[in-house]
N, CA, C and O atoms as a MOPAC input file, in Angstrom:
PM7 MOZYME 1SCF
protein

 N     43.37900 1   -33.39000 1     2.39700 1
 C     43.39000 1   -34.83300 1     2.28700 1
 C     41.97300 1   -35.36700 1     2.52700 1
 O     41.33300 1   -34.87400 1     3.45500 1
 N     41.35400 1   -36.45900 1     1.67400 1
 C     40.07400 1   -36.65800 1     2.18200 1
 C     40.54800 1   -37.95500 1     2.33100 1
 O     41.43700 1   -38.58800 1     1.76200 1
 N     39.62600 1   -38.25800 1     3.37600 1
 C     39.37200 1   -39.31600 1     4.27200 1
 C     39.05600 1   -40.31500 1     3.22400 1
 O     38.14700 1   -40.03300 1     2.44400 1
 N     39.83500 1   -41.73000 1     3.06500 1
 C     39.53300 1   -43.06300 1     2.35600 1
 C     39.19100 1   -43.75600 1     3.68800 1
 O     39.86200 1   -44.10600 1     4.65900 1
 N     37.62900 1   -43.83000 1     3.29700 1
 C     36.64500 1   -44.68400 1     4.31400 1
 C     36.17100 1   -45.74500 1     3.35400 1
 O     35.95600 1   -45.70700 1     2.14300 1
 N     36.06700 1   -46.75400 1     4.30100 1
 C     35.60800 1   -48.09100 1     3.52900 1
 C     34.91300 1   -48.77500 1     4.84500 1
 O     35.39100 1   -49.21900 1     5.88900 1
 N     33.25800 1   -48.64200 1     4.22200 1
 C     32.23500 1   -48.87100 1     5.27000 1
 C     32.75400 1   -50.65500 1     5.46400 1
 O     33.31400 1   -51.38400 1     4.64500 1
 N     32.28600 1   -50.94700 1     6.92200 1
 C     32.41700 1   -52.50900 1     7.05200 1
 C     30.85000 1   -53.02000 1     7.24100 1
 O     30.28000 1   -52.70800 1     8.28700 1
 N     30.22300 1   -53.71500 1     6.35400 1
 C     28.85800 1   -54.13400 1     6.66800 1
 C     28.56000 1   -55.55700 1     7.73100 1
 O     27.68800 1   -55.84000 1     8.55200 1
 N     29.84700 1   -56.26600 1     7.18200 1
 C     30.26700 1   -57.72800 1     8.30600 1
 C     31.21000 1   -57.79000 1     8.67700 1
 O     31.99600 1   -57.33800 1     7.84400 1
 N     31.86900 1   -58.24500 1     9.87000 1
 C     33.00900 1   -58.86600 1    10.75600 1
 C     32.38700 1   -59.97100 1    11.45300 1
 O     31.21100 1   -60.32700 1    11.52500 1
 N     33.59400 1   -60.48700 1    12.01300 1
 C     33.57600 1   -61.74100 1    12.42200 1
 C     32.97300 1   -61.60300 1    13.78100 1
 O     32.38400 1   -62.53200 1    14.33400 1
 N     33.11300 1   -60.58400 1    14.23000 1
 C     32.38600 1   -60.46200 1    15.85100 1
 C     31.00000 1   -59.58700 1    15.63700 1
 O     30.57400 1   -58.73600 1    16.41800 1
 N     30.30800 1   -60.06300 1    14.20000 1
 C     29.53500 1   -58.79000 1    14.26000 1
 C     28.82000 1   -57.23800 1    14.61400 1
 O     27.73700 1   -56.65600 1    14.54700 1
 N     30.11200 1   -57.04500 1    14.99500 1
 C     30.19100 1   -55.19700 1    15.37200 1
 C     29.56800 1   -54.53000 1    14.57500 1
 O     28.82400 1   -53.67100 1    15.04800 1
 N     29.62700 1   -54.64800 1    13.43700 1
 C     28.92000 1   -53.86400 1    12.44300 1
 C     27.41600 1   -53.37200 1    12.31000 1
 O     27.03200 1   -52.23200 1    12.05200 1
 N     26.28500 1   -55.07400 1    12.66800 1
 C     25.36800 1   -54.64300 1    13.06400 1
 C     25.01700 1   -54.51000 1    14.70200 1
 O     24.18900 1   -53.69200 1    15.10400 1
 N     25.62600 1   -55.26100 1    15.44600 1
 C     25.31200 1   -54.73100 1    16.98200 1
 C     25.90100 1   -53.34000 1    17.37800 1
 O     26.07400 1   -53.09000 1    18.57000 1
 N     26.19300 1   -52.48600 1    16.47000 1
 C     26.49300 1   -51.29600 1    16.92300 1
 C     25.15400 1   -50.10300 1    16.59500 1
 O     25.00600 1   -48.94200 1    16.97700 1
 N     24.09000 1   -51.22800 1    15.48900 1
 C     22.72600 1   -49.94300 1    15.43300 1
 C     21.62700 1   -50.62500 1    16.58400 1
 O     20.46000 1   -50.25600 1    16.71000 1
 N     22.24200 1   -51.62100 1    17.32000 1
 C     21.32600 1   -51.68300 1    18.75800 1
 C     21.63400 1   -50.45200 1    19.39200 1
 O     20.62100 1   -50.01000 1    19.93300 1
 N     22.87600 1   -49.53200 1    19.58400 1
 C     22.94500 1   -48.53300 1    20.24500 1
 C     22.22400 1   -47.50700 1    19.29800 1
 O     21.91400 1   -46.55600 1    20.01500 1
 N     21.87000 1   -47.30700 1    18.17100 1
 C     21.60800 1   -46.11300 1    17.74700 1
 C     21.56200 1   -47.15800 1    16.00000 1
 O     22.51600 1   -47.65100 1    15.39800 1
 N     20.24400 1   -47.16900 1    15.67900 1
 C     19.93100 1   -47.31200 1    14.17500 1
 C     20.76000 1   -46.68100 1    13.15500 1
 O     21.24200 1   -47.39300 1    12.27300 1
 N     20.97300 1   -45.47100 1    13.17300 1
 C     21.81900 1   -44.87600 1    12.45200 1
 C     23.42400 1   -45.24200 1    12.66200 1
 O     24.08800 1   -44.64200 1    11.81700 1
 N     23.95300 1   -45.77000 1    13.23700 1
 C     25.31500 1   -45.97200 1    13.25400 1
 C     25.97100 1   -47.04800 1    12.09700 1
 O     25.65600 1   -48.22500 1    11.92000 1
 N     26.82400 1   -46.37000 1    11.49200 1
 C     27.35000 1   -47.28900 1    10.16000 1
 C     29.06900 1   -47.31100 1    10.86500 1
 O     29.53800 1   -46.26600 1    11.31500 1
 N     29.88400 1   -48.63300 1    10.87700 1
 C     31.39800 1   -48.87900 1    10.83900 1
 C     31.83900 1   -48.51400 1     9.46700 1
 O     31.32700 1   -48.72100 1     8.36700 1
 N     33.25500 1   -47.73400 1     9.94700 1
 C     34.08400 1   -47.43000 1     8.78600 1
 C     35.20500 1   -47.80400 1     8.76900 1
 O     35.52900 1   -48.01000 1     9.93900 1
 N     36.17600 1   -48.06200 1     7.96800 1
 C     37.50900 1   -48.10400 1     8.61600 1
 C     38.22600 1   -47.04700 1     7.77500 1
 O     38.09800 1   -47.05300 1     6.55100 1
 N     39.06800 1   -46.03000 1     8.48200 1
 C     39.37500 1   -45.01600 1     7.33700 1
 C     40.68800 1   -45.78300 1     7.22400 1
 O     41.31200 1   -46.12300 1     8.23000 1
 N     41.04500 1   -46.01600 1     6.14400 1
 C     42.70500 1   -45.48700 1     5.49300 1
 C     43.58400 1   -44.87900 1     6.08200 1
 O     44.53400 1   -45.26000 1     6.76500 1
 N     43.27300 1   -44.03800 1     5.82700 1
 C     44.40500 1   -42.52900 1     6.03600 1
 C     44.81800 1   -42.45900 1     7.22400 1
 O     45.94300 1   -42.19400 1     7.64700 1
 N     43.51500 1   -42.80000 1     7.96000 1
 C     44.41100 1   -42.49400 1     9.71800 1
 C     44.64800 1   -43.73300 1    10.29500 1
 O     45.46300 1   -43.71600 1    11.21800 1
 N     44.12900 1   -44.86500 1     9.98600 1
 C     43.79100 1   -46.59600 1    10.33800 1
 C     43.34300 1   -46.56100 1    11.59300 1
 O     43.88700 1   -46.61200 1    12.69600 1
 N     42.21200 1   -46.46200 1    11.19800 1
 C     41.43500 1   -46.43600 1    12.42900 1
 C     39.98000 1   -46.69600 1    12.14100 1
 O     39.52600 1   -46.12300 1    11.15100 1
 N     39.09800 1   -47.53900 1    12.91000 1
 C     37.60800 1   -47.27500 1    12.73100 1
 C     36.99700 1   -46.42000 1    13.30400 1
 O     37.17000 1   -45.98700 1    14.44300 1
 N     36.10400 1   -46.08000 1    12.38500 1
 C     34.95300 1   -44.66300 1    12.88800 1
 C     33.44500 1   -45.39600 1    12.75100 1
 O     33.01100 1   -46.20500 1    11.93100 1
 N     32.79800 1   -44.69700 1    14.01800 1
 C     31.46600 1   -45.25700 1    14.08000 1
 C     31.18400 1   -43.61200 1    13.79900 1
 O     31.63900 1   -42.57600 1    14.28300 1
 N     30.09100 1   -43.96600 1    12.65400 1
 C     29.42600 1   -42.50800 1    11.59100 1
 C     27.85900 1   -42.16000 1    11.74400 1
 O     27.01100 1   -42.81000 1    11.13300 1
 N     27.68100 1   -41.57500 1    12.21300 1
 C     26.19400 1   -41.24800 1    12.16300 1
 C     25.62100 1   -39.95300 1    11.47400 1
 O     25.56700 1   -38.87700 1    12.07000 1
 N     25.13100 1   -40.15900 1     9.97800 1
 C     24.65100 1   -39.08000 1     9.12200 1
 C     25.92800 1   -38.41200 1     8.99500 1
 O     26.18600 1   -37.21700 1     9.14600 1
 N     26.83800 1   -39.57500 1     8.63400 1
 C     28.35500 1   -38.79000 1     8.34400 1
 C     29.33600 1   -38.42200 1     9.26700 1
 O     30.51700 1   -38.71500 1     9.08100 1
 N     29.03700 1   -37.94700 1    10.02200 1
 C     29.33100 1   -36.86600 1    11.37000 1
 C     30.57800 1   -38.59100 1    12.27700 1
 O     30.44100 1   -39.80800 1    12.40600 1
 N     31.14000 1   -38.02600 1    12.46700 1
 C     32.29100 1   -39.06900 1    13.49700 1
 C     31.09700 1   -39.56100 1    15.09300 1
 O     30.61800 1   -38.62900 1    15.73800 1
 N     30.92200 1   -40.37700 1    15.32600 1
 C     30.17300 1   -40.24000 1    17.11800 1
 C     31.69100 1   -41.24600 1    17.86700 1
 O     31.84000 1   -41.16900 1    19.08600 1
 N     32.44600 1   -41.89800 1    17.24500 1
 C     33.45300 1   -42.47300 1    17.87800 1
 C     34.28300 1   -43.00700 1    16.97600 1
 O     33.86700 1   -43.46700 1    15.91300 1
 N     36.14200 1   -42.99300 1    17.48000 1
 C     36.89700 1   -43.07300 1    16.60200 1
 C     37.76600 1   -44.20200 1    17.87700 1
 O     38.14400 1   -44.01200 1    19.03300 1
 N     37.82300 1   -45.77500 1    16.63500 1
 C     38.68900 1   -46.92600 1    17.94700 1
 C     39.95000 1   -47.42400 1    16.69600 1
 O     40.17700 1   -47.52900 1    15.49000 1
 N     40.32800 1   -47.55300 1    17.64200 1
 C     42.02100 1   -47.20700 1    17.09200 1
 C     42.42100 1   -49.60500 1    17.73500 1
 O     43.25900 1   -50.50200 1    17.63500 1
 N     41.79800 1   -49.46500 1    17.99300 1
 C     41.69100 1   -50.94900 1    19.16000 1
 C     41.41300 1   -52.09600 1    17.73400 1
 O     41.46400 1   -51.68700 1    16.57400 1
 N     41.17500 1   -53.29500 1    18.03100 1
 C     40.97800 1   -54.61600 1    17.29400 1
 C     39.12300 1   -54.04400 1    17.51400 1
 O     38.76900 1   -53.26500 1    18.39900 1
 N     38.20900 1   -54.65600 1    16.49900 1
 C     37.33700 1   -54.57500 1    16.57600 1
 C     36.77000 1   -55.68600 1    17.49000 1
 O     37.08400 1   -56.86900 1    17.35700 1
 N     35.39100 1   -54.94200 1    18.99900 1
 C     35.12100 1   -56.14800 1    19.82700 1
 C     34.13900 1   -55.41000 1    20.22600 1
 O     33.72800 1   -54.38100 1    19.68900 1
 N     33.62100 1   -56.10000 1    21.49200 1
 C     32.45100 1   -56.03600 1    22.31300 1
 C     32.52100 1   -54.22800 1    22.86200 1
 O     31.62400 1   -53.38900 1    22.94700 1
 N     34.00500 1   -54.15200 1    23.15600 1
 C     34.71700 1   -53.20300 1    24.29300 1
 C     33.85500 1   -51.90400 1    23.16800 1
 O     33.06200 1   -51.03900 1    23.54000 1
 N     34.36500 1   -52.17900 1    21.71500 1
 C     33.51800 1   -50.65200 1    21.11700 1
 C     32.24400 1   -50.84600 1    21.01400 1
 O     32.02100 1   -50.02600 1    20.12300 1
 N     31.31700 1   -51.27000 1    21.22800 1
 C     29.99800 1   -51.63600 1    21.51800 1
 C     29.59400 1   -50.74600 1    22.65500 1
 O     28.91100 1   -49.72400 1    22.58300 1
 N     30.15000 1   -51.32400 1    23.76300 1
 C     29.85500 1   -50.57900 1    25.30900 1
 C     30.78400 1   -49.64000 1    25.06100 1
 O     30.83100 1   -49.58000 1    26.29000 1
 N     31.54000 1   -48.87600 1    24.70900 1
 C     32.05700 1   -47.52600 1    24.12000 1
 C     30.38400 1   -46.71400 1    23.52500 1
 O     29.57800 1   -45.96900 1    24.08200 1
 N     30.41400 1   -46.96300 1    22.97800 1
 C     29.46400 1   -46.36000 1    21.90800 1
 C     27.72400 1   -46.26300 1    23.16700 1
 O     26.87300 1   -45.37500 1    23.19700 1
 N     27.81200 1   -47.58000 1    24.01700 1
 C     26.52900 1   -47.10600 1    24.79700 1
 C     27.04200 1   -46.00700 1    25.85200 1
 O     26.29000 1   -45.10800 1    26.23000 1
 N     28.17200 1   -46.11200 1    26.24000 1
 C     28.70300 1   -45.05700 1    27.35600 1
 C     28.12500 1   -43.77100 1    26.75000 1
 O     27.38100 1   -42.91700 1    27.23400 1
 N     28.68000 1   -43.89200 1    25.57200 1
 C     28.67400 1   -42.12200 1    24.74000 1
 C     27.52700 1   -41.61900 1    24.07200 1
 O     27.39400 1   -40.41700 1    23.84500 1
 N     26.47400 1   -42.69900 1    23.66000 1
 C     25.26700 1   -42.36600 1    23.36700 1
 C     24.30700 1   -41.87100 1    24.78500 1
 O     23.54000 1   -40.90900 1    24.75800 1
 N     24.53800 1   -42.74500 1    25.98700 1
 C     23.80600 1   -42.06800 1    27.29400 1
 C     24.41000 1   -41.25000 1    27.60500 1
 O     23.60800 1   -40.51400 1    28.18000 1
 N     25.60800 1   -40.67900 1    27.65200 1
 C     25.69000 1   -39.69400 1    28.16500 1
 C     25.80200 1   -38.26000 1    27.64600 1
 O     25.71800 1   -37.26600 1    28.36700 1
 N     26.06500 1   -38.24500 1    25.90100 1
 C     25.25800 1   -37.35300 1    24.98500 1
 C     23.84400 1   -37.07000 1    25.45500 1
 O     23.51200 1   -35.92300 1    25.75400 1
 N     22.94100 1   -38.17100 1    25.53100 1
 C     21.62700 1   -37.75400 1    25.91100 1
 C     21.55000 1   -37.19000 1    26.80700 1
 O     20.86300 1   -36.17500 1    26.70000 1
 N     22.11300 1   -37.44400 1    28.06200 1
 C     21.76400 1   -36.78400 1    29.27900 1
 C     22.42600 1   -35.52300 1    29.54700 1
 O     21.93900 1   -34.68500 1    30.30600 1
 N     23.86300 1   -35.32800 1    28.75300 1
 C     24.16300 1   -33.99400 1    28.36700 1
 C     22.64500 1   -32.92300 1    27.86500 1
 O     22.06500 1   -32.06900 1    28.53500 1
 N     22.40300 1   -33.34100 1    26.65000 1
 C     21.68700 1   -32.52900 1    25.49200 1
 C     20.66900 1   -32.57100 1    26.77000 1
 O     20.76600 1   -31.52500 1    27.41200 1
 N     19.68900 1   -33.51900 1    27.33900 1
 C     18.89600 1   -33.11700 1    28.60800 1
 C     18.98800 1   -32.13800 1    29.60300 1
 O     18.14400 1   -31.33700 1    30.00400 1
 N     20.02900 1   -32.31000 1    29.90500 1
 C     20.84400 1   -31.20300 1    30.95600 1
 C     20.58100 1   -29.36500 1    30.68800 1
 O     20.10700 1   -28.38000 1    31.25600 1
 N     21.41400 1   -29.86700 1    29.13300 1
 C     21.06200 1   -28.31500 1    28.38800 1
 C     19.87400 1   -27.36600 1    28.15000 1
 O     19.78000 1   -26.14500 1    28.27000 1
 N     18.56500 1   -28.77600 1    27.59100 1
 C     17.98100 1   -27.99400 1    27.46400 1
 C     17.52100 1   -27.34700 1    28.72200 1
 O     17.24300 1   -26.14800 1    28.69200 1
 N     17.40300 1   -28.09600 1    29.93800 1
 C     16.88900 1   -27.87700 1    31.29800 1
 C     17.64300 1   -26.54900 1    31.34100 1
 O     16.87900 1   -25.58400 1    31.35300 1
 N     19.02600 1   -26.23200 1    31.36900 1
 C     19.57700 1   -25.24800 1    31.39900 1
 C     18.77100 1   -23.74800 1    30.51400 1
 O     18.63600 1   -22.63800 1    31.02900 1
 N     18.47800 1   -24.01300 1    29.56700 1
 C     18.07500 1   -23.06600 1    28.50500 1
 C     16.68800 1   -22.40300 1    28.71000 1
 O     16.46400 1   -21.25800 1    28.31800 1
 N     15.41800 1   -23.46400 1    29.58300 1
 C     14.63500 1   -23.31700 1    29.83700 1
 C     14.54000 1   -23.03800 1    30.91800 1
 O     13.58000 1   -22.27200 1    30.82700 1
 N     14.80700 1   -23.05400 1    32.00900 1
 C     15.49100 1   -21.94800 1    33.01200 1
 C     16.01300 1   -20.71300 1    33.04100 1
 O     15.89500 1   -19.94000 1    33.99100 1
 N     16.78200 1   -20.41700 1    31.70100 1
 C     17.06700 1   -19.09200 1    31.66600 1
 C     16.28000 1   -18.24300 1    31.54700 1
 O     16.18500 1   -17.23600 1    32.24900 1
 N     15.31700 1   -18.69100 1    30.22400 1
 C     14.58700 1   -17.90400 1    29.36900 1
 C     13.32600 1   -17.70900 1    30.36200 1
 O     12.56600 1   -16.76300 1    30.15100 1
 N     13.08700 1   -18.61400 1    31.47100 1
 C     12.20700 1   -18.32800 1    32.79800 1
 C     12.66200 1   -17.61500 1    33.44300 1
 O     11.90300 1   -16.64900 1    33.51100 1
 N     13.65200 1   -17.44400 1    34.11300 1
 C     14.17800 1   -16.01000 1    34.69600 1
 C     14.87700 1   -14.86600 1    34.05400 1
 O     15.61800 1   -14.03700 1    34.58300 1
 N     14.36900 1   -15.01600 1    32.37400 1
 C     14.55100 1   -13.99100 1    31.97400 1
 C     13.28500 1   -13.10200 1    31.68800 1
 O     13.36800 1   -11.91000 1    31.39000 1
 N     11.80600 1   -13.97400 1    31.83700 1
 C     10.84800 1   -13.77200 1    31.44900 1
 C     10.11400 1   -12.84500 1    32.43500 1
 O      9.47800 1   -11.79900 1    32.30400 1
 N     10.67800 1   -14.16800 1    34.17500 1
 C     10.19700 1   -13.23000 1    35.85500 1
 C     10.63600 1   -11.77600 1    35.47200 1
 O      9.90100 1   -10.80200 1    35.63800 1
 N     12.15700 1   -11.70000 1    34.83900 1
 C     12.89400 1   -10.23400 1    34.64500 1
 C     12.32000 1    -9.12200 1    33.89800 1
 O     12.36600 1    -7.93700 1    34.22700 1
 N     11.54100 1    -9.83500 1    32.41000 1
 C     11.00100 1    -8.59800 1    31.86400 1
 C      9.57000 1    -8.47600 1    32.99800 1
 O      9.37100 1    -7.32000 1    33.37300 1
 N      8.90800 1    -9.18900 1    33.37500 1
 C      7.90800 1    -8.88600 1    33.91400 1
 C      7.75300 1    -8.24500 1    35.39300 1
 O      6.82900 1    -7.69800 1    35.99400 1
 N      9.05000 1    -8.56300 1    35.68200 1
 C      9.42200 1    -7.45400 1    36.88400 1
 C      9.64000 1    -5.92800 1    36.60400 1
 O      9.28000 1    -4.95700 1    37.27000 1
 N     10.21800 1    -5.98400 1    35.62500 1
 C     10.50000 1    -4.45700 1    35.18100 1
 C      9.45700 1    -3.91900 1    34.34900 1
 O      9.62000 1    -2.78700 1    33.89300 1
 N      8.18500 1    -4.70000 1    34.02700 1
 C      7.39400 1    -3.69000 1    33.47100 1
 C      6.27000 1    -3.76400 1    34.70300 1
 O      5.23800 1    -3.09200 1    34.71700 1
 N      6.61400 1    -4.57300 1    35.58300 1
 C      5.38100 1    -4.11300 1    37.21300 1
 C      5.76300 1    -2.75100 1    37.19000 1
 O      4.92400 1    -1.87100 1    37.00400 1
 N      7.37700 1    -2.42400 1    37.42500 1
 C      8.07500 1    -1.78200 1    37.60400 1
 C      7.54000 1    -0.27300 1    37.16800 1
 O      7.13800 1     0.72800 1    37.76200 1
 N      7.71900 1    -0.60000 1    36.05700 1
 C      7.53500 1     0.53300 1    34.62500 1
 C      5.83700 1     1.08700 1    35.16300 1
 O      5.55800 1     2.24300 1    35.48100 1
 N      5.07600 1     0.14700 1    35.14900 1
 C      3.61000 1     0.69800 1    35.34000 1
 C      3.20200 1     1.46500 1    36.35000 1
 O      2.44100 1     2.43200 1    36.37400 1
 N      4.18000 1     0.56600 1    37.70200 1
 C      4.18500 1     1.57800 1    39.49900 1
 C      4.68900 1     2.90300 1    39.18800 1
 O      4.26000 1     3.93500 1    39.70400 1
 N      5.71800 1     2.82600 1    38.23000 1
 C      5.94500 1     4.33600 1    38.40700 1
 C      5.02200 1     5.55400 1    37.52700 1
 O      4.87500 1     6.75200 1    37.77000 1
 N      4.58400 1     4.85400 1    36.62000 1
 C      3.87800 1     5.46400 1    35.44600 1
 C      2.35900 1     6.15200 1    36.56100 1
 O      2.03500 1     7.32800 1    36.72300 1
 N      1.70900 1     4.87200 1    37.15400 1
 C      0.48200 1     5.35800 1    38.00300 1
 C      0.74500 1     6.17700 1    38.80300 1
 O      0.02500 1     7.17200 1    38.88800 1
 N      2.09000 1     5.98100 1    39.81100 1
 C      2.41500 1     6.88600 1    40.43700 1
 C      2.32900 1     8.48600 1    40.39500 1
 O      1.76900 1     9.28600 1    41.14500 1
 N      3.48200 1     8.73000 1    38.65500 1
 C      3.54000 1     9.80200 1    38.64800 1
 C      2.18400 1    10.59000 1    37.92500 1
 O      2.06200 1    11.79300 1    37.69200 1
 N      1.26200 1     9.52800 1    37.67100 1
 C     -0.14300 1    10.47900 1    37.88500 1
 C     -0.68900 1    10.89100 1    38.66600 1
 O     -1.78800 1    11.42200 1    38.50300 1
 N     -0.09600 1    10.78200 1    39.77600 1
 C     -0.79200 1    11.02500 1    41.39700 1
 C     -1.81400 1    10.07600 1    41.44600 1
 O     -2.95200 1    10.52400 1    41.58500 1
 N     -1.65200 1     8.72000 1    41.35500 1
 C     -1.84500 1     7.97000 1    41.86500 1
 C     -3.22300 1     7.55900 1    42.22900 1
 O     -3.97400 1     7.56400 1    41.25400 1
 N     -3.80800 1     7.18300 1    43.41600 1
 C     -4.95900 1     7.02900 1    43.98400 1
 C     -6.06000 1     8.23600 1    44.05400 1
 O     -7.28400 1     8.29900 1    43.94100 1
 N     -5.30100 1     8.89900 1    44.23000 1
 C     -6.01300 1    10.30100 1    44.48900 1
 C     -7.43400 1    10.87600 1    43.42900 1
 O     -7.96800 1    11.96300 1    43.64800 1

């Protein structure tokens, strides 16, 4: 089944454009098929209101845009942390690798 979307460019509470104060890219849809509006960004769903169109999906949409961001922030912090104690790890094990290598040349001697 494909989705019968029918973008809304005006309403009476102008939702349509105070919804790219949260994010430029955000276009209103109203699908058909499921009756419901979708706020669309590069296609992709970012929120689906089932409600009368108002202010309430406005501050919806800022809830979920800050806290996407501070998710995706979170992550990368996460990712770049790993790949740092994965880095201490190889470089521990080739201290590692070399102590034993000098070693088993006899060493100082």
């Amino acid at each position: 089944m494909r989705d019968n979307l029918i973008e809304i460019k005006h309403d009476v509470f102008d939702v349509a454009d105070r919804i790219k104060e949260v994010d430029a890219e955000y276009r209103l849809f109203y699908n058909l098929d499921r009756a419901r509006f979708e706020v669309r960004k590069r296609g992709e769903i970012a929120v689906t209101w089932t409600e009368d169109l108002s202010a309430a999906l406005i501050q919806k949409l800022r809830e979920t845009h800050v806290r996407r961001r501070n998710e995706l922030l979170k992550e990368i912090e996460r990712g770049e942390e790993a790949a740092k104690r994965e880095q201490e790890h190889r470089a521990r094990e080739k201290i590692g690798e070399m102590t034993e290598s000098f070693l088993s040349r006899g060493g100082l001697s």
